[in-house]
N, C-alpha and C positions, 0 to 999 in steps of 0.2 A: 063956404066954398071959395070965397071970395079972398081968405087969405092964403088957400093953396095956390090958385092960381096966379095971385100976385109972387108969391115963393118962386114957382117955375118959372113966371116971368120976367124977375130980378134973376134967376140963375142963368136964364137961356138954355142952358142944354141942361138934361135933368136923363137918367141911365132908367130902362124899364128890364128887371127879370122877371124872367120867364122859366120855363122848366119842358125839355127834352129828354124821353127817355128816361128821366133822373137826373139827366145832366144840365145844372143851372144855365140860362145862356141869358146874358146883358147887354146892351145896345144903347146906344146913345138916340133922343128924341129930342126933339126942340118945338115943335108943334104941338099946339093945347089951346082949348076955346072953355068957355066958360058959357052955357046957357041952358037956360029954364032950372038954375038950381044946383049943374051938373058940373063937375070940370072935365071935358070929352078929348080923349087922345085917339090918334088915327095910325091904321098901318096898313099897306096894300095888303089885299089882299091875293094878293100874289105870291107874298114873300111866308117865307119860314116861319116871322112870327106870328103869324095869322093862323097858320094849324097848328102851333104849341096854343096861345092864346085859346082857340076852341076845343082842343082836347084835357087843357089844363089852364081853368080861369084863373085860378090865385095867383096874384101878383105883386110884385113889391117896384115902388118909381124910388127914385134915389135925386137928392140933387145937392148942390152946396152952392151958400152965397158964397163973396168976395170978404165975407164979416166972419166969416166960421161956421155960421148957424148950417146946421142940413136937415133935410127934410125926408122922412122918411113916410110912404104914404104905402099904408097897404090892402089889397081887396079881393073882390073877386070882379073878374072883366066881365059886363055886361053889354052886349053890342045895341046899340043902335037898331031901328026900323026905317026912321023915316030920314030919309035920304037930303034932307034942308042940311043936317047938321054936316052930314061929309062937304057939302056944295060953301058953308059959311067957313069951315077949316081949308077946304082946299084954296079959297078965294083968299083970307085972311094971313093961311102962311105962303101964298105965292106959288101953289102947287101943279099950275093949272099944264103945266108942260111935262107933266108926272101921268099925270089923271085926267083924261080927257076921253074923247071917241075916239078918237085914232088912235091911240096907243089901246086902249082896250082895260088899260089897269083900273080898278076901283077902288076908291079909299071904304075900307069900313070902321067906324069910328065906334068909341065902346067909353064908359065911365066905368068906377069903384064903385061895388056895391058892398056892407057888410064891413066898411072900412074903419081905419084909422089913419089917420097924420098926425104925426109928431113932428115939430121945431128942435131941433136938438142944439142946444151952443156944443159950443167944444169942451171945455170943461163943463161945463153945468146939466142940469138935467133938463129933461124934452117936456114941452108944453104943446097941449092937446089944439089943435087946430082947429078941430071935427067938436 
């Protein structure tokens, strides 16, 4: 998991689809934490992609270095229970003016189950992460 997250991290912004209706919908993300094994990405639950994510878990993250290589990771989203992880992501990417009691919004955080990541260069073929 260690070198997904290092991938994300070197890219900074990394695109998650999702699936509406039938209709693909993509989104830029830049928050990601890496623990107990996992690599955990977060997203209000507030917003849209929070009820695609729970009516349609499979998902695909996308990202590209500055070298070529991109990352293609794909799964099924599995959310989180225990609320340490929202608390360590919101603290970690600066959220806290997002996410808090007063505003009322909550982060729910989820990993890949059932996955694959691939390394992809540009010309060359993709090497297995996973």
């Amino acid at each position: 998991m260690s070198r997904i997250s290092d991938f994300l991290t070197e890219a900074g912004v990394f695109f998650l689809a999702t699936v509406d209706n039938g209709q693909p919908k993509l989104r830029p993300l830049g928050a990601h934490i890496e623990a107990d094994g996992k690599v955990m990405f977060g997203v209000g639950e507030f917003k849209d992609v929070y009820k695609q994510l729970r009516a349609e878990p499979r998902v695909e993250i996308a990202a590209c270095k500055s070298n070529g290589h991109w990352l293609r990771y794909t799964g099924k989203a599995v959310f989180e229970d225990d609320p340490k992880y929202a608390q360590q992501m919101i603290s970690s990417a600066h959220l806290e003016e997002i996410y808090n009691e007063k505003t009322g919004n909550k982060l729910a955080v989820f990993h890949l189950e059932d996955a694959t990541a691939v390394d992809i260069a540009v010309m060359g073929k993709g090497e297995s992460l996973l």
